[in-house]
Each structure stands twice: as structure tokens, then as C-alpha cells.
C-alpha positions in Angstrom: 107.5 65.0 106.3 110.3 63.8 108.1 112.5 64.4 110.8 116.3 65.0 110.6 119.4 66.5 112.3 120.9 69.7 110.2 123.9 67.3 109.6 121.6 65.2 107.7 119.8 68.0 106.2 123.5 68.9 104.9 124.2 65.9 103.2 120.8 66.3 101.1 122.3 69.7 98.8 124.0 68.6 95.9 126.4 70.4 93.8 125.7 72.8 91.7 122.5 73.7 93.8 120.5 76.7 94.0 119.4 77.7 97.1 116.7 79.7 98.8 117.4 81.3 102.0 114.4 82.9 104.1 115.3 85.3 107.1 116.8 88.7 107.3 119.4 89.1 109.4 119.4 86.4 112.0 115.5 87.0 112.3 113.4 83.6 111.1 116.7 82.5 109.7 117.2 78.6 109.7 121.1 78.8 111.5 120.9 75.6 112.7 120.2 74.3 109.0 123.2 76.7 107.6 125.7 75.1 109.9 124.8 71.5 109.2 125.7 72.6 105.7 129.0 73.9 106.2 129.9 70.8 108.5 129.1 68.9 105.6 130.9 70.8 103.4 133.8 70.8 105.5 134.3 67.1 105.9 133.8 65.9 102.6 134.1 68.4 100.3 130.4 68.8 99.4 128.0 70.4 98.5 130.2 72.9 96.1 129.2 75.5 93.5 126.0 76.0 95.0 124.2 79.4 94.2 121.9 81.6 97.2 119.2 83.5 97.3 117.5 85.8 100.1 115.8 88.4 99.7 117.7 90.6 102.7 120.4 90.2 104.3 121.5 86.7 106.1 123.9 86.8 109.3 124.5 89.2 111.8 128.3 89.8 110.0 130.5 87.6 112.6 129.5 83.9 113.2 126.2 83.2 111.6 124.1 83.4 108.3 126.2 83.5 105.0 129.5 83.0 107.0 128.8 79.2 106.8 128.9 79.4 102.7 132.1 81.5 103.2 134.5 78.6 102.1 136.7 78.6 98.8 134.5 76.8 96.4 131.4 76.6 98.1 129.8 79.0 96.7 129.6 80.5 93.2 127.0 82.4 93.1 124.9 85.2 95.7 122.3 87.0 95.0 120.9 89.0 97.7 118.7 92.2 98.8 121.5 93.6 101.0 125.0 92.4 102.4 125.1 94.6 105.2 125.4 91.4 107.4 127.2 88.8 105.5 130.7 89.3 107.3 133.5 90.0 106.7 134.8 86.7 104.8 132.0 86.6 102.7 132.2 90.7 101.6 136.0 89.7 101.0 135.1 86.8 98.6 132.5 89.5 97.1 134.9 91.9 97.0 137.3 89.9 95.1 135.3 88.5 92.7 135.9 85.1 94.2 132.0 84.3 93.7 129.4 85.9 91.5 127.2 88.4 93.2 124.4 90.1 93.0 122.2 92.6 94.7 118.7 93.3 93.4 115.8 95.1 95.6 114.3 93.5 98.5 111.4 93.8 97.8 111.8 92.6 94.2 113.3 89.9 95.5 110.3 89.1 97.5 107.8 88.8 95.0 110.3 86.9 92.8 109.1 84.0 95.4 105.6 84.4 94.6 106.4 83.9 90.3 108.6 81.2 90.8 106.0 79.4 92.9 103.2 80.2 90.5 105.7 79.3 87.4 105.3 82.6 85.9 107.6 84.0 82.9 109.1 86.2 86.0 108.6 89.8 87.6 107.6 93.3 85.7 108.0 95.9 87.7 109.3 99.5 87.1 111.1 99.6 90.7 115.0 99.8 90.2 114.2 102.2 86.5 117.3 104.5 86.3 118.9 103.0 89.5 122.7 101.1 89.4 119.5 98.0 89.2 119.2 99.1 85.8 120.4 97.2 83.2 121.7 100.5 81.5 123.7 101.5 84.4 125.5 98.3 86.3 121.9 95.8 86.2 122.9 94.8 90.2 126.5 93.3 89.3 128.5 93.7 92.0 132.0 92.3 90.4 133.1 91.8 87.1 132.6 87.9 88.0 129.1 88.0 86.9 128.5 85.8 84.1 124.9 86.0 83.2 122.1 89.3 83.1 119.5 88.7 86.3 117.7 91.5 84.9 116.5 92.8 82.0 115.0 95.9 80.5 112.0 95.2 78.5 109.4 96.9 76.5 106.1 96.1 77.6 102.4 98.1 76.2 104.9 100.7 74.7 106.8 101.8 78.8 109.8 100.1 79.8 110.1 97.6 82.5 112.7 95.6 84.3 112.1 91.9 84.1 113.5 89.0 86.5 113.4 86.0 85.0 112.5 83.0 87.3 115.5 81.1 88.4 115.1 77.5 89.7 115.3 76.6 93.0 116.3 73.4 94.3 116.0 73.8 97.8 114.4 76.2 100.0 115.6 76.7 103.5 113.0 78.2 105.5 112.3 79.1 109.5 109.4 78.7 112.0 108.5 77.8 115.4 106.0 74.7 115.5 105.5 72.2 113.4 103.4 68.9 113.9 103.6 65.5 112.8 103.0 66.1 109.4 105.0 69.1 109.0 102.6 72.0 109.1 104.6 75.1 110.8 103.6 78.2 112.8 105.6 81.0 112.8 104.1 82.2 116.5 107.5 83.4 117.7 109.0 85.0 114.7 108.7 88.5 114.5 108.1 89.2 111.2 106.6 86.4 108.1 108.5 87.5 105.5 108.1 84.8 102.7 109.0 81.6 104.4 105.1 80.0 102.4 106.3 81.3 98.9 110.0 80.2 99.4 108.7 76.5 100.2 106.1 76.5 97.5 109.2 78.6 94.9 110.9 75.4 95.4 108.0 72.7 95.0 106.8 74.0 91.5 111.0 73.8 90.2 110.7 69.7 91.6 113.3 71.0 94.4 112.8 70.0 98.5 112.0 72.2 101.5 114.2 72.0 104.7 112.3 73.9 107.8 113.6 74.6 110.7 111.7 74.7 114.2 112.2 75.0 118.0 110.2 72.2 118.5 107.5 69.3 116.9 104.0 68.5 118.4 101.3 66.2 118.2 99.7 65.7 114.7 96.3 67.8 114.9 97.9 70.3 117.4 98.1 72.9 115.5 94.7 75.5 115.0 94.1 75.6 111.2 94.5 79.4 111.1 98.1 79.4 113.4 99.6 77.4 110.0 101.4 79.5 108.1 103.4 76.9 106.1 101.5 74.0 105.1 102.6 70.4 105.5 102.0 69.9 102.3 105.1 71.9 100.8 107.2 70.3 103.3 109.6 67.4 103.5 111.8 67.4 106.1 111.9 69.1 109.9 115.1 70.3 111.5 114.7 71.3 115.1 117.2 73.7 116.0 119.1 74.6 119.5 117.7 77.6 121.4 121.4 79.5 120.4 120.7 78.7 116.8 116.4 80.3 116.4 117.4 84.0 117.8 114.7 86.1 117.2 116.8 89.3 116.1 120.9 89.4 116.2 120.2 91.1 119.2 117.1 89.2 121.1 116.7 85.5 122.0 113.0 86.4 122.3 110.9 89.4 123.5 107.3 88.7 123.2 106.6 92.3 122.7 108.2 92.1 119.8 106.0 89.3 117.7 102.4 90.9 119.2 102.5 88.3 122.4 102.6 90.9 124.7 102.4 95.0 124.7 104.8 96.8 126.6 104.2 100.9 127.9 105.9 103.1 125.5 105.9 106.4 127.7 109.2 105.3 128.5 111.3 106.1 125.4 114.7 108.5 126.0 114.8 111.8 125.3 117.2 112.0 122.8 120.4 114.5 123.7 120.3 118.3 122.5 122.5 117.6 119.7 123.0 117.4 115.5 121.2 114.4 115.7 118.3 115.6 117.8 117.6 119.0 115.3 118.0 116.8 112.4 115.3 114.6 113.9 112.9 117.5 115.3 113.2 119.5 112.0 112.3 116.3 109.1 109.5 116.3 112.2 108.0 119.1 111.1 107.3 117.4 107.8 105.0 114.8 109.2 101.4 114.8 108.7 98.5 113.2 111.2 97.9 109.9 110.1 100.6 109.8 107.6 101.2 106.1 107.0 105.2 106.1 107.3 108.3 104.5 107.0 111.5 104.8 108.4 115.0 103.9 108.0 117.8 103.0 110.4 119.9 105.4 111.7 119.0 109.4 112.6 115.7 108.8 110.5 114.6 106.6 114.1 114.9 109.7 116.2 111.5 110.8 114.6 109.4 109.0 116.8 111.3 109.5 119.8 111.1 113.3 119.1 107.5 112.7 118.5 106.8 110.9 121.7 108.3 114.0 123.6 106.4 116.4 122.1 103.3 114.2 122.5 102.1 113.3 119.3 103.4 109.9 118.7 99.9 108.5 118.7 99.3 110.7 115.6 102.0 108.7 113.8 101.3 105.2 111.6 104.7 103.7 111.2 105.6 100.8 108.7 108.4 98.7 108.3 109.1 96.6 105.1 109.7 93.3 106.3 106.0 94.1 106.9 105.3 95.0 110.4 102.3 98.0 110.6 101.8 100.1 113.8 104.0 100.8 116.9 107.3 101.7 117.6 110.2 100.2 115.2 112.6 98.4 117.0 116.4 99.5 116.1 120.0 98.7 116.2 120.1 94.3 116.2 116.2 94.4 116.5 115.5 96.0 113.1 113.0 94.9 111.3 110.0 94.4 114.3 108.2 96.4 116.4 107.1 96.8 120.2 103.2 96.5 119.8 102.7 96.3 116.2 99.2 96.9 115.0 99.5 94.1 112.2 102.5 91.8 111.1 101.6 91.2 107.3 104.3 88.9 104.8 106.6 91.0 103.2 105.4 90.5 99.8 102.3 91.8 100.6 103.9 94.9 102.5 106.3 95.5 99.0 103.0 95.5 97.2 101.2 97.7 99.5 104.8 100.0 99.0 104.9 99.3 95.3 101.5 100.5 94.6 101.8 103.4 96.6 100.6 103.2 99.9 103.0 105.4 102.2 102.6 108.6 102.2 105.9 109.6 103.0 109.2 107.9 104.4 112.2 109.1 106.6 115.4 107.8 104.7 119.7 107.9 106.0 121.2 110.0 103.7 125.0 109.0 102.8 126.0 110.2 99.1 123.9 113.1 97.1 124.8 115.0 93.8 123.3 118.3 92.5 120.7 116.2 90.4 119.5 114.7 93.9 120.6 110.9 93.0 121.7 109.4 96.5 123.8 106.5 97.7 123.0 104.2 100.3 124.5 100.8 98.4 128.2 101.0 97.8 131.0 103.2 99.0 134.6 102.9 98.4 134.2 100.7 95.2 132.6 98.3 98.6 129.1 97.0 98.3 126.6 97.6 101.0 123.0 97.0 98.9 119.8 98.5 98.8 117.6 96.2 101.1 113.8 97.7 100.6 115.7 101.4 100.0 114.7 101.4 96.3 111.3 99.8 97.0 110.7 102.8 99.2 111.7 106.0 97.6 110.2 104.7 94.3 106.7 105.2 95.1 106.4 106.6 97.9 104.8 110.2 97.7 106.9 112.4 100.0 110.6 111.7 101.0 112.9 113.2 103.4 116.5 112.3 103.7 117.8 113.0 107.0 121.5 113.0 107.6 124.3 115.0 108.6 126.0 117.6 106.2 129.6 115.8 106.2 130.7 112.9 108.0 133.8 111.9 109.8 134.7 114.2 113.3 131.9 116.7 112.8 131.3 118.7 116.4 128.2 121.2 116.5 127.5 123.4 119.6 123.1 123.1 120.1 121.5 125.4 121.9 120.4 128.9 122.9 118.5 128.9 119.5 121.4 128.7 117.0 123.6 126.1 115.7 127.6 126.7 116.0 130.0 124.3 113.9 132.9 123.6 116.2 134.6 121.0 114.0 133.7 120.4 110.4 133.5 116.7 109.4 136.2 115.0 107.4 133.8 113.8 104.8 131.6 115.3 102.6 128.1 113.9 102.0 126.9 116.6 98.9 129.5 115.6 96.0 130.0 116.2 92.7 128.6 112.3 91.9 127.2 109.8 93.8 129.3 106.7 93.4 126.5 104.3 93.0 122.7 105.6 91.9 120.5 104.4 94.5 117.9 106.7 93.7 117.4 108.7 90.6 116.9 112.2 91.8 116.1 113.4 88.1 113.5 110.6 87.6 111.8 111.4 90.5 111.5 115.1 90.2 110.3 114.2 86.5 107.3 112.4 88.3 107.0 115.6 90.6 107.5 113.6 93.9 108.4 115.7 96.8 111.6 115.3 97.8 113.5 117.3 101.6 116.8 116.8 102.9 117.4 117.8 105.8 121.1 118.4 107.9 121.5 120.1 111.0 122.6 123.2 109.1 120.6 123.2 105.7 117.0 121.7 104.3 117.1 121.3 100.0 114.2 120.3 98.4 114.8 118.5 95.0 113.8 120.8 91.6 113.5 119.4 88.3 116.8 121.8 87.5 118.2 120.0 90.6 119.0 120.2 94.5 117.7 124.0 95.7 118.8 125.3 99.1 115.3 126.0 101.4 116.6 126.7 104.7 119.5 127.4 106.9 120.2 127.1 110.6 120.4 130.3 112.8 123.8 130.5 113.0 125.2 129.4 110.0 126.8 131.2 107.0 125.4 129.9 103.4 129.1 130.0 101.8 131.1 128.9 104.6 129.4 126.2 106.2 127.5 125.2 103.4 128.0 125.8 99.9 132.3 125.7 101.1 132.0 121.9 101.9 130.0 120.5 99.1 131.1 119.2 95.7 128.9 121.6 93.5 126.7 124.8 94.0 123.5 124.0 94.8 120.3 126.1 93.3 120.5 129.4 96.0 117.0 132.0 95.9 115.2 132.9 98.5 116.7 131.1 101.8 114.2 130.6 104.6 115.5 130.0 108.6 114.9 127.1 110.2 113.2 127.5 113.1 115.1 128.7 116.3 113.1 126.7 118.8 114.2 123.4 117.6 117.6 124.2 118.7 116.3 125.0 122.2 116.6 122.8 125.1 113.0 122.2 125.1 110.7 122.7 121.8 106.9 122.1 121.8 106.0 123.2 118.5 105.4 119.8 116.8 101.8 119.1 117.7 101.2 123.2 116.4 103.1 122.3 113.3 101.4 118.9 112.5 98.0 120.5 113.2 
């Protein structure tokens, strides 16, 4: 192992390289490394044509992460899990076809590491099946730049698969917190694991190098065995990085609560405000079950804790989050991904394969763009690509969804309270349309495999059918034609109409622990 400044660790990509990222977001991401790059490739020219990989998304989308590789010529080719926080320049390059991209599931993506290291023929896996993933709809191209199929569909013991070949990586740029003298790392600070070990053994078995990054180097024989989570052996050279540069989240420079060095009380989360957002939360609530293990998304889906927590039941609740964090409260907003007090902090390859093979029992998911067969959108709108992150990881296996949003979007104003909900101002947008714009999730494949399927709105709850999206409920208060069927793109299935509970549009509720009992 040796030592180097990220200048130097720029000069040692070549051209035409492909390249490895770990991190998500700014979280374990090696910034310091990134920028040494781009100096380099700003004062001689070099290195150019290079293709990246990451499994989530890299940068917080203003001055860090793919920004750096944001430079005509630079780049060629990205292929990513999300590009939610790649910025602006990159998402125009993207945009443009200016480089080749590509965005494939996280968690996919993950376990790509692991076949690449182990120089398998590449992934199986039936995750991304009848998704804009599949090779039949749009196989993850986001441009018409794409040159080559990262995925196929295959054939294998007569059921059809997606396959991912291997690529080859010649460098892997990874992120920890120690290392020692010969170059064995802790990740003791980080948040999250993630896949840093299978990233920097991907790029060993293809002859390529590993670049880490650090906050600092120690003593050889330092370091307790069991605190190594990258081995020495898989790396060869040691970039310590400036305290600006080895964030912990976008948001945090480090929290200790958030990597298990420290537990913080929880009693005092908010209560959220009586409001769209607060009924949407307290009603997908109601479909929680004690000791559930669960997963939630960004967005309104995080106001299920907090509306668990007032009603005093949060302790019933086993929360996941993909990067694989188990236990706690999910952080949110620029700290997503971690936890306050997790239980366990696992690498996310193993948390996609405790996902894959079925282990959550349900998940709380945003809810953007859904059609009358019950296909959603969370990756592109506006012909504008977004991705998927672990979104199609998620609602592929796990056994009870609920997609919590509001009906339309844009300027929408509700009255709350008094037991009834009043629109005051209709939004500008609507979220039920005629066709989603990009198939995230296959409504029709999964009611084919009879999993259970809410969404839930401040005004309606539809559960999906296999003859499509079937109205369940209604808020007190609202009219089925005119503030529902009125603003949506088709007619959804209408029988018998249940009415969501009038307490949960009360000031103060109480009826979770009831309900969940």
C-alpha cells in the first residue's frame, strides 16, 4: 500500500478507463479522490473517455460527486442506480446524449460487485421483469447515445431472467475512516457499508487498482482484526482526505448517532401539522402490522413513524433502509440513508438479498405517476431521468405495498379537521393518468403474483385488482366524481366504497395502537 495525494491518485486513471465509484450520495463517498481527478483532468487533458459506475447516486447535485466528471469529454459513459444527485451539468450532459447513460437497480447494481469480484458469467435475477429495466421495454437506456445492451433477457430452467454481464473494472474508488500501515481500512465513522469490500476486490480479479480514501493513517497492527472491513490486501494506494471532503451525509459532517457510536432519546420527534400530509401518513398507518419488518421511502411515506411515535406504538415498528441499516428511526432530507440508533448496520448487498428473497413484509413507497393497470413512476418525468435507486428492488418482492402520496400535485390546498377533508384548491397536476411515462413498477405483474398492493391520498385509498386500480375508500367530505374520478386520466374500478375513518382527520387521533392490535 502506499500513500498519495488525490492529485497523484488522478494521474494514475488512464483513458478509456472504467471506473468504480462506492458511496451514495456524499455518504462514504471518496470526494477528495474525485477532485484530484478532475484537477488532473483539467490541466492536462487526461484522463478522457473514462466510463462510471455506482450503484446509487454520487453528489449532493451542486459541488461534489459526479460534478467533477462533468467536463466535455471526460466521460463517455455512466451507469448508475439513481441520478437524483448528480447536478445539474451532469443531468444536462445526460439529458443531451452528450455521454452514454445508464440506470439499472441499486440493488442489482450491488450484487453486480460481488460477480465481478468472484469472476462470475454475471447476475440472474428476476428484479427489473416487465419494468423500463427490461430489455423489452427501454433495458435502462436513458438516451439514444447508448451503444451497447447492459442487460439482457435470458431463458434460464424454462423462466425468464434478466442477466448483467460483468463489466471490467479498472479502478475502484472506495471510502473509509482508518487505515494502517499496510492499508487495512475501518469504516468506523461511515454510516452505512455499502460495498466499499466488493468494489476493491471487483477491481482486483479484472487486474485493475484500488484507490481508498481515509480521514486518517495509524500505526501498522492498530487496527482490531474484526474493526477491518477492507482488507490491506485489496489495496494499493491511501488518499487521506480533508475533513470538508469525508461528510458523512450531504447534510452532516458527523453525528455519532447516526453510525451506532452513540444513541440519542427519540421521544422528541415533531408532531407533524394537521394537514394532507399528516392523514396521508395516519391512514397508510393503519396498514402496519406489529413487528412488520418495513421499509420506507423519502418523502410523505417518513411521516409513518412520526405518526406512530404520537400515537405510541413506534416501538412496535422494525424499520429497514436499503443501503442496509436495520432498526431505529430513518434519518431524512440530506441524511437519507442512516438511522438514529440503528439496531444493525449490514452491507448493502446483503440487505438487497435479504429484500430480494423476500424479507419485508411490507414497504411505505412516494407515489408520483400511476395508470389504471397500477404501473407507477418514480424514475423519469418530463422525458427527464430521475432513476429507480433500490425502488424496484423493493416493490418486487416485498409482500404488501402502499404508495402514499397526494391525489394531484402542483398548488393543491385541503382544509383538515373537524373530521372531514375540504379541497380548497385542486392541484395543477395530476398523479392518476392515463400512462405512466416510464414503468417503474409493473402493476399488472404484480397483481398476477397476487401481491397486495394500497394507495393511499388524502382523499381516496385503491387497492390494485388483477382487472386493475379499484377505488376502496373516500374521505368524509369528498364527492367520488368530483374530487376524484374528475381529476384522474381514466375511471378507476368503482363498487362498494368504504369511508375512511373520520378520526384521522381530527386534531388528535389515538386509534393506531387499536387498529394495529
Amino acid at each position: 500500500m502506499q500513500v498519495i495525494t488525490a492529485d497523484q491518485a488522478g494521474a494514475l486513471v488512464r483513458d478509456d478507463a472504467t471506473l468504480f465509484l462506492g458511496g451514495l450520495a456524499m455518504t462514504s463517498l471518496a470526494e477528495e479522490v474525485l477532485k484530484g481527478i478532475e484537477r488532473h483532468f483539467l490541466a492536462t487533458g487526461h484522463p478522457r473517455n473514462l466510463a462510471t459506475w455506482a450503484c446509487g447516486a454520487v453528489g449532493n447535485s451542486r459541488d461534489g460527486g459526479m460534478v467533477h466528471f462533468a467536463h466535455p469529454g471526460m466521460v463517455r459513459r455512466v451507469v448508475a442506480g439513481h441520478f437524483g444527485q448528480t447536478g445539474a451539468e451532469m443531468m444536462k450532459m445526460v439529458f443531451d446524449g452528450a455521454v452514454e447513460a445508464y440506470n439499472f437497480p441499486q440493488g442489482s447494481l450491488s450484487q453486480l460487485t460481488r460477480h465481478i469480484a468472484s469472476r462470475s458469467p454475471g447476475l440472474l435475477t428476476k428484479v427489473g421483469l416487465g419494468t423500463f429495466v427490461d430489455p423489452r421495454l427501454e433495458g435502462g437506456k436513458l438516451n439514444a447515445a447508448c451503444s451497447e445492451d447492459l442487460v439482457r433477457l435470458v431463458e434460464f430452467a424454462g423462466e425468464e431472467w434478466l442477466h448483467y454481464p460483468c463489466p471490467k473494472i479498472d479502478v475502484a474508488i472506495i471510502r473509509g475512516t482508518v487505515a494502517d500501515e499496510d492499508g487495512n481500512i475501518t469504516l468506523d465513522k461511515e454510516g452505512v457499508l455499502l460495498e466499499q469490500v466488493a468494489i476493491a476486490q471487483a477491481a482486483r480479479a479484472c487486474g485493475g487498482i484500488v484507490i481508498a480514501q481515509v480521514e486518517r493513517i495509524v500505526a501498522r497492527g492498530s487496527l482490531h482484526p474484526k474493526a477491518v472491513k477492507v482488507p490491506g490486501l485489496v489495496v494499493d494506494y491511501v488518499v487521506v482526505g480533508a475533513p470538508e471532503n469525508h461528510m458523512q451525509t450531504i447534510a452532516t459532517q458527523f453525528d455519532p448517532a447516526l453510525c451506532g457510536d452513540a444513541r440519542v432519546p427519540m421521544h422528541g420527534i415533531p408532531v407533524m401539522p394537521l394537514d394532507e400530509r399528516k392523514v396521508i401518513a395516519r391512514r397508510a398507518a393503519l396498514e402496519l402490522r406489529a413487528g412488520a419488518v418495513t421499509n420506507l421511502g423519502i418523502g410523505i411515506p417518513a411521516g409513518v413513524p412520526a405518526v406512530a411515535a404520537e400515537e405510541g406504538v413506534a416501538h412496535l415498528l422494525t424499520l429497514s433502509v436499503e443501503s442496509g441499516v436495520n432498526g431505529g428511526v430513518p434519518a431524512q432530507g440530506g441524511d437519507f440513508a442512516l438511522a438514529y440508533n440503528p439496531q444493525s448496520i449490514l452491507e448493502q448487498t446483503t440487505q438487497f438479498d435479504f429484500y430480494d428473497g423476500g424479507g419485508l413484509d411490507m414497504s411505505f413507497l412516494g407515489l408520483a405517476q400511476t395508470d389504471a393497470q397500477g404501473n407507477v413512476n418514480v424514475s423519469k418525468f418530463n422525458g427527464r431521468p430521475v432513476g429507480c435507486g433500490g425502488f424496484v428492488n423493493i416493490t418486487r418482492s416485498t409482500k404488501k405495498l402502499v404508495f402514499c402520496g397526494t391525489f394531484t400535485a402542483g398548488g393543491l390546498q385541503v382544509r383538515v379537521g373537524g373530521g372531514r377533508l375540504e379541497i380548497v384548491q385542486e392541484g395543477r397536476s395530476r398523479k392518476f393518468i392515463e400512462q405512466v411515462e416510464q414503468i417503474t413498477f409493473n402493476g399488472h405483474d404484480a397483481a398476477l403474483r397476487q401481491q397486495e398492493v394500497v394507495f393511499v391520498t388524502e382523499r381516496a385509498v385503491f387497492r390494485l385488482t388483477p382487472e386493475g386500480l379499484a377505488l376502496a375508500e373516500i374521505a368524509p367530505g369528498v364527492d367520488i366524481e368530483r374530487d376524484v374520478v374528475a381529476h384522474m386520466g381514466f375511471r378507476p374500478l368503482i363498487g362498494e366504497v368504504a369511508t375512511m375513518d373520520p378520526k384521522i382527520f381530527d386534531t388528535h387521533w389515538g386509534g393506531l395502537a387499536a387498529a394495529m392490535a
